[in-house]
C-alpha positions in Angstrom: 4.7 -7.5 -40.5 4.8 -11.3 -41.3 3.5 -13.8 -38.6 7.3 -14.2 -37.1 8.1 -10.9 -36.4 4.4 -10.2 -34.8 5.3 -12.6 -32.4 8.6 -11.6 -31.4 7.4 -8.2 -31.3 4.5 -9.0 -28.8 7.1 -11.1 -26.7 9.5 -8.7 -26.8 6.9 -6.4 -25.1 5.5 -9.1 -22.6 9.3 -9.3 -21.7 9.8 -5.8 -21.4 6.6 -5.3 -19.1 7.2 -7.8 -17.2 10.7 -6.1 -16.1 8.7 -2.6 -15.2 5.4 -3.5 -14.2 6.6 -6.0 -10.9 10.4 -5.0 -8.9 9.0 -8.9 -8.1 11.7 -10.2 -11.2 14.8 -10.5 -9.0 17.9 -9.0 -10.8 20.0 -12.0 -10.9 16.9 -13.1 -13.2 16.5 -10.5 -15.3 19.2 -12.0 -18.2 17.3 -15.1 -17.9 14.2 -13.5 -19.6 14.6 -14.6 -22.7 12.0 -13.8 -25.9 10.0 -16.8 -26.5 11.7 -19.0 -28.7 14.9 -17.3 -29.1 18.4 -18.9 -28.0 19.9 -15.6 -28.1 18.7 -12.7 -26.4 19.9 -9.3 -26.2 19.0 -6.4 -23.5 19.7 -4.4 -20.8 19.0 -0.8 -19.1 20.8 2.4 -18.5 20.0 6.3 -16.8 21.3 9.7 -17.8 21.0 12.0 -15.1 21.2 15.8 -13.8 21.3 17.2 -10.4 22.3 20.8 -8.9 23.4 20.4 -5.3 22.7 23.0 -3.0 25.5 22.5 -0.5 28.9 22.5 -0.4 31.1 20.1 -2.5 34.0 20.6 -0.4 35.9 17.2 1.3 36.2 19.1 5.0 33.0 20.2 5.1 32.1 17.9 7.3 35.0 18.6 9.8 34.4 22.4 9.1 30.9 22.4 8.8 30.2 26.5 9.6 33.2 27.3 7.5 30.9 25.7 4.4 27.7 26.5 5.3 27.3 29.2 2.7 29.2 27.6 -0.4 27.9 28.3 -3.7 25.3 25.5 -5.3 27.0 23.3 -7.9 25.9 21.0 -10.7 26.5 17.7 -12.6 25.6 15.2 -15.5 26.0 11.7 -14.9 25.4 8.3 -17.0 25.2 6.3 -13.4 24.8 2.8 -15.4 24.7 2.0 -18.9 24.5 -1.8 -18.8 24.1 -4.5 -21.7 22.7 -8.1 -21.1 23.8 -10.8 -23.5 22.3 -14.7 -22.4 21.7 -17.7 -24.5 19.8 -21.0 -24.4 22.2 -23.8 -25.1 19.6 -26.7 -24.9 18.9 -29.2 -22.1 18.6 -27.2 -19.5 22.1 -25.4 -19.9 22.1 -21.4 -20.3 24.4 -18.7 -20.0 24.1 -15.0 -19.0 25.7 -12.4 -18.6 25.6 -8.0 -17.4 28.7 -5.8 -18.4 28.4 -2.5 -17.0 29.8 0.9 -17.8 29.6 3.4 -14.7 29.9 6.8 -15.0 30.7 6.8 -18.5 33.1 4.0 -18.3 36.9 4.9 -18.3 39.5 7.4 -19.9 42.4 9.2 -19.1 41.3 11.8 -16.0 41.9 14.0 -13.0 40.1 12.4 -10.3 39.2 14.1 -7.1 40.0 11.5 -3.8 37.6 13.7 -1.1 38.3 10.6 0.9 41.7 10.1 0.8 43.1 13.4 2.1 41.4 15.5 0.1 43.8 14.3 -3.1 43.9 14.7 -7.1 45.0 11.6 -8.7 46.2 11.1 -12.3 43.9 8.1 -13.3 43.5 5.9 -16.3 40.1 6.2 -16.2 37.5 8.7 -16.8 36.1 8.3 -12.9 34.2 5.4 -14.1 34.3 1.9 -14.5 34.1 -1.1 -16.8 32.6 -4.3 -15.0 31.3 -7.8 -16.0 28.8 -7.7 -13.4 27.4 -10.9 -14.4 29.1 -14.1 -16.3 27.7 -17.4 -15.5 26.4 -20.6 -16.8 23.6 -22.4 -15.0 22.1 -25.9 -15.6 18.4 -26.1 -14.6 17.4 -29.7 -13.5 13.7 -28.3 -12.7 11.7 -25.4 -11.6 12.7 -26.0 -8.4 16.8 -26.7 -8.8 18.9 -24.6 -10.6 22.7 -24.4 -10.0 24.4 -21.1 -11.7 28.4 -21.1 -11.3 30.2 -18.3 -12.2 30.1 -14.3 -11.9 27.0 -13.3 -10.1 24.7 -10.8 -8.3 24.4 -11.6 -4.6 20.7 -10.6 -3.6 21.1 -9.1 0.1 18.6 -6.6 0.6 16.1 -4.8 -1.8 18.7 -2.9 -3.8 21.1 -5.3 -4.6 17.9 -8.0 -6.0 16.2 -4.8 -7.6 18.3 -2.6 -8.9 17.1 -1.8 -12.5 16.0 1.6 -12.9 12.5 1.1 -12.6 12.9 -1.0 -9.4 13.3 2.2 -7.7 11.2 6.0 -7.9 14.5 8.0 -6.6 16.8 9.5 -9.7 19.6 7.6 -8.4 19.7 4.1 -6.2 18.0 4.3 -2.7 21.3 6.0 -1.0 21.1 3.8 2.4 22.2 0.5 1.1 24.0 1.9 -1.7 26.5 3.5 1.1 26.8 0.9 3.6 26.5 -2.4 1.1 28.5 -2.9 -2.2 25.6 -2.0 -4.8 25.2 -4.1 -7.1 26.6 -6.8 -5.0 28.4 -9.1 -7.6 31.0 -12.1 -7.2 32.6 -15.1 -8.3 30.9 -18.3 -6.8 28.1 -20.7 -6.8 24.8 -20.3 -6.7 21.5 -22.8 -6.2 18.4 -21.7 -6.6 14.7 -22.1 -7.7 11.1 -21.7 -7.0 8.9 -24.1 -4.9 5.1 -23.2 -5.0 4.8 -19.5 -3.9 8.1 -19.4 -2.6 11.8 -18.3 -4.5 14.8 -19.6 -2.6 18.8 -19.0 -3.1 22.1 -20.1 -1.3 25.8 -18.6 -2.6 28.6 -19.6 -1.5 31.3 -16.8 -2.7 34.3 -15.5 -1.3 34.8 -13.5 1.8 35.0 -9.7 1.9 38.4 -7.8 2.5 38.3 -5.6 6.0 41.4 -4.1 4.0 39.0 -1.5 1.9 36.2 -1.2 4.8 35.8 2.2 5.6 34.3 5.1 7.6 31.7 6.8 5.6 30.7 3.4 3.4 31.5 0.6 5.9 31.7 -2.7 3.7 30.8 -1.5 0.9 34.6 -1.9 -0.7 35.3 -5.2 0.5 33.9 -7.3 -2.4 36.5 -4.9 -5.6 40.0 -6.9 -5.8 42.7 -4.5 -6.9 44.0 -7.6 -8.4 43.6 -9.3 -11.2 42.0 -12.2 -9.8 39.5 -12.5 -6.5 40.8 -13.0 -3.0 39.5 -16.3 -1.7 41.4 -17.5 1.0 38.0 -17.1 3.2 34.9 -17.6 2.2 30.9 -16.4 2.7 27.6 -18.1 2.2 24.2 -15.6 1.4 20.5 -17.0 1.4 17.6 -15.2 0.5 14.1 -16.4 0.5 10.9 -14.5 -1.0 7.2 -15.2 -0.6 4.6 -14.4 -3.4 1.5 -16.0 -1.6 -0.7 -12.4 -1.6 -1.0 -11.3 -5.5 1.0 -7.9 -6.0 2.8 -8.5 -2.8 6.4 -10.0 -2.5 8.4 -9.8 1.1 11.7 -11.1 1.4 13.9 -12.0 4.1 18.3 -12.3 3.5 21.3 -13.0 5.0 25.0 -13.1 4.8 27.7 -14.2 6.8 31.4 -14.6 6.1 35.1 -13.8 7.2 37.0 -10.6 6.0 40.3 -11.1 7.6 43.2 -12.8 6.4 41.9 -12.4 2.9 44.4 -10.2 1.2 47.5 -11.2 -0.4 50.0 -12.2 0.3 48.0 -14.6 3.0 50.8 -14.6 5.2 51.6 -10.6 6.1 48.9 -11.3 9.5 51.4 -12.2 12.0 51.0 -12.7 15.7 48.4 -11.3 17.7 46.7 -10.3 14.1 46.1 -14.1 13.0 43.5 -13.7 15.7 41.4 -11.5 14.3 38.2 -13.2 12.2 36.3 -9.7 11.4 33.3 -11.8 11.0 30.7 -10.2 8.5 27.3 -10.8 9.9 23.9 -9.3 7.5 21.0 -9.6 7.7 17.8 -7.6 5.7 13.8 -7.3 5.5 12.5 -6.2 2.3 8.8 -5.6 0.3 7.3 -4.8 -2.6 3.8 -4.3 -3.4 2.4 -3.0 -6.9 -1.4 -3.5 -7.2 -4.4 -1.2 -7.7 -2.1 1.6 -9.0 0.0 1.8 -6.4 3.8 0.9 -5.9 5.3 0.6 -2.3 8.3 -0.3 -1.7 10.8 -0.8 1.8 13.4 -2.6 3.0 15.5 -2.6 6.8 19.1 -3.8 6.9 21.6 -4.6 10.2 25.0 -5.2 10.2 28.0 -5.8 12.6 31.4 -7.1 12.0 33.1 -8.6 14.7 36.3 -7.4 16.2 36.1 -3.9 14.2 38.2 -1.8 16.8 41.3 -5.0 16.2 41.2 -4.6 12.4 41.3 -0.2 12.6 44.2 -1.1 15.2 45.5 -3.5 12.1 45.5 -1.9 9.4 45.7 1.6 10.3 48.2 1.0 13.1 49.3 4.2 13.9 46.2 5.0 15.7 45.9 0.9 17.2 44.9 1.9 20.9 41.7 4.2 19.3 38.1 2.3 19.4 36.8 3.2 15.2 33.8 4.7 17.5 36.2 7.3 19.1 38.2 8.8 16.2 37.7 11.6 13.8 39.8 9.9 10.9 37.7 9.0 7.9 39.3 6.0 7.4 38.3 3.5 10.9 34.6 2.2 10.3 32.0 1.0 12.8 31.1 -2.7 14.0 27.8 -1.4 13.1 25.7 0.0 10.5 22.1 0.2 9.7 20.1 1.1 6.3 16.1 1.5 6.4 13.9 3.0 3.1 10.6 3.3 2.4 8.5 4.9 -0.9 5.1 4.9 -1.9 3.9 6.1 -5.5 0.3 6.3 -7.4 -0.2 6.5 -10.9 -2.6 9.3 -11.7 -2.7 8.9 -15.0 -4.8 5.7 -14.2 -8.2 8.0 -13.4 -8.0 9.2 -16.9 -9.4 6.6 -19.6 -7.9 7.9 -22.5 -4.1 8.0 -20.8 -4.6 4.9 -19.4 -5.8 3.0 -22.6 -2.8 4.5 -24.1 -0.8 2.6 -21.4 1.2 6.0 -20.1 1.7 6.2 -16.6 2.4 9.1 -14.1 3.2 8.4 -10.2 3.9 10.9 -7.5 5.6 9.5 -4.9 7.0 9.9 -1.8 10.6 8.6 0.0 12.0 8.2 2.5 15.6 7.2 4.2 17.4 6.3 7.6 20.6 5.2 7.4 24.4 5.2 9.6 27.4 4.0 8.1 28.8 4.5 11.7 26.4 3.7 14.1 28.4 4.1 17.3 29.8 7.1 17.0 29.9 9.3 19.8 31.7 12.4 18.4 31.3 12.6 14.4 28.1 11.9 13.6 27.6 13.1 10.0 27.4 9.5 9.1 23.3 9.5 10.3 21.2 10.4 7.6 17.7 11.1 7.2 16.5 11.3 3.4 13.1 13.0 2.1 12.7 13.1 -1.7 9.5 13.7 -3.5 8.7 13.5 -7.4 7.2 12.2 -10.6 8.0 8.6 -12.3 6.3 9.4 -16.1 6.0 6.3 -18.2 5.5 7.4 -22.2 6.1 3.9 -22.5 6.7 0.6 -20.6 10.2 0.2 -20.8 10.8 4.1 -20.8 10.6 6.6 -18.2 11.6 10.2 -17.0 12.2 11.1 -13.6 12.1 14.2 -11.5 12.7 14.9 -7.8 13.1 16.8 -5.2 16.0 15.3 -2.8 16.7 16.7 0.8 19.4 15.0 2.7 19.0 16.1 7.1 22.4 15.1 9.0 22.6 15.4 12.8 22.7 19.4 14.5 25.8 21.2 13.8 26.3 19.7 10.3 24.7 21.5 7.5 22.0 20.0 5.7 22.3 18.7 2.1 19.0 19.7 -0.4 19.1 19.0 -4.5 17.3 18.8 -7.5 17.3 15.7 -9.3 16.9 14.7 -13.3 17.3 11.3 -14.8 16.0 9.5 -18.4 16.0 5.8 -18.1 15.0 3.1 -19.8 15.3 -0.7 -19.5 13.9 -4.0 -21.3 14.9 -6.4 -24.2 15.7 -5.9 -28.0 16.6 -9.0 -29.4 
């Protein structure tokens, strides 16, 4: 190995470790870890997963529960994210980056099964999964402390959202509470300015609004940021902030916000006529979040509150057959709260560190622990299956940095008269740099 390739080979580790060893790298980062030296970089992450679900898979079987109760246990393979990062250093301070995503195995010609939309199968052009650019921006850096990044980006609200590699996280799958509620990852078109002043990171967006058209029931905003067109909505507009402090060494905390209109941000902009024009559907956010990896441990938490303004109008609005009904007061899947709420927590040691010859060899094995709280629905006074309390307990093993295999234990409680959810859950990931 000649003296170039021994030091892309050690950088292209320090990268690599540097992704794993802190969730303190926030995502929208992550392409902008280029190897020393190189213009062009090349990375990215993926997970292959298993789980057998001992519950029912049925789309009533939360307005049926004891007709479901006893339904046989089922099982499924999944690629959940498969994602590539492609960035490169132009010179003087100008970069671009950019994330293209395949979900679920990225898309095909299949029968897709719509448990939310009457209990439907739809002929799809797509395999169930999805294509996205999740990320496509350039950014000029002026200095440490004032970067602007215009483009396709990743909005940072919560802990998910700015963490949401694979090995951000001990669960098989994303933390479920924000993933539900929140659109996970979080990603539009807009500006972005950002940097790092002493022990604190800042960043302000300014992107467009959400659409209250795809709010929903059982994921509250979580659709408004997917255009069915071919182009993004803007005729209303957002602004996020997020700030994080690093001052205590292995410690990060992290405070963000959103705000923004989701009315009147469909096309065409003018099909909101009288009394409708009125309603804003203001999108208020806002989220506490932590990480802490020292001393072989890894904690990690977050708490998120929501409310969107006027919430009964817009069900009135755009499901107007039902417009007298609060969203609080109906069965239909389709109305959604003015509230929601999403809280995790997860702690994790690394056993293998009390045994020299494992830990010289850099593996790494943590047990952790996890739990959930969260309510897509917070108000509701007659369906509650939309509050949630998640346990999960399992193994992270690390053969290497940028490698690990996961195993858990996953046990989802809903409120009395609603049948509890337990599974097993598999996943192989792995994430760093290769060029």
């Amino acid at each position: 190995m000649n003296k170039y390739q021994l030091k892309l080979f050690s950088s292209i580790l320090c990268v690599g470790f540097s992704l794993h060893a802190n969730a303190q790298v926030n995502a929208a980062d992550s392409v902008m870890n280029h190897v020393s030296g190189n213009k062009l970089s090349i990375g990215g992450y993926g997970e292959v997963t298993y789980s057998r679900n001992y519950y029912s898979d049925n789309g009533n079987r939360y307005n049926q529960p004891e007709k479901y109760k006893n339904d046989p246990s089922h099982g499924r393979f999944d690629i959940p994210h498969a994602v590539i990062y492609l960035s490169y250093d132009f010179g003087k301070g100008w970069k671009f980056g950019s994330e293209i995503e395949f979900e679920h195995g990225g898309s095909g010609s299949s029968i897709e099964y719509e448990a939310d939309e009457a209990i439907e199968y739809e002929n799809e052009t797509e395999r169930g999964g999805e294509v996205e650019l999740e990320q496509f921006w350039l950014q000029k850096t002026f200095s440490r402390a004032f970067n602007l990044r215009m483009g396709h980006i990743v909005v940072p609200f919560g802990l998910t959202n700015a963490h949401h590699e694979p090995l951000s996280f001990f669960t098989v799958y994303r933390p479920e509470g924000e993933s539900t509620i929140l659109p996970c990852t979080w990603h539009q078109t807009g500006v972005s300015l950002w940097g790092k002043v002493g022990k604190f990171r800042y960043e302000t967006q300014l992107l467009a609004g959400l659409d209250a058209y795809h709010f929903s029931r059982s994921n509250w905003i979580q659709g408004g940021a997917k255009s069915p067109f071919e182009f993004d909505v803007a005729n209303k507009y957002a602004v996020s902030v997020r700030l994080d402090n690093y001052s205590v060494p292995g410690l990060r905390l992290g405070i963000s916000g959103y705000y923004g209109q989701s009315m009147h941000n469909s096309v065409p902009h003018d099909m909101e006529y009288g009394e409708a024009k009125k309603i804003k559907g203001n999108v208020w956010l806002g989220a506490f979040d932590f990480t802490y990896n020292k001393y072989n441990w890894i904690a990690r938490g977050n708490i998120d509150y929501g409310y969107v303004s006027d919430a009964d109008k817009i069900t009135g609005y755009v499901y107007p057959n039902t417009s007298n009904v609060k969203p609080y007061e109906s069965g239909n899947g389709k109305y959604f709260g003015s509230h929601a709420v999403a809280s995790m927590i997860e702690v994790g040691y690394d056993i293998f560190s009390q045994i020299a010859k494992l830990r010289a060899d850099k593996q790494k094995l943590y047990i952790f622990g996890h739990y959930e709280y969260y309510d897509s629905y917070v108000h509701a006074t007659s369906k509650q299956w939309t509050n949630r309390n998640i346990i999960a307990a399992g193994v992270n093993y690390y053969p290497l940095q940028q490698i690990c295999i996961k195993g858990e234990y996953h046990y989802r409680n809903l409120k009395s008269g609603y049948n509890d959810e337990p599974s097993i859950n598999i996943g192989v990931t792995y994430e760093g740099f290769f060029l």
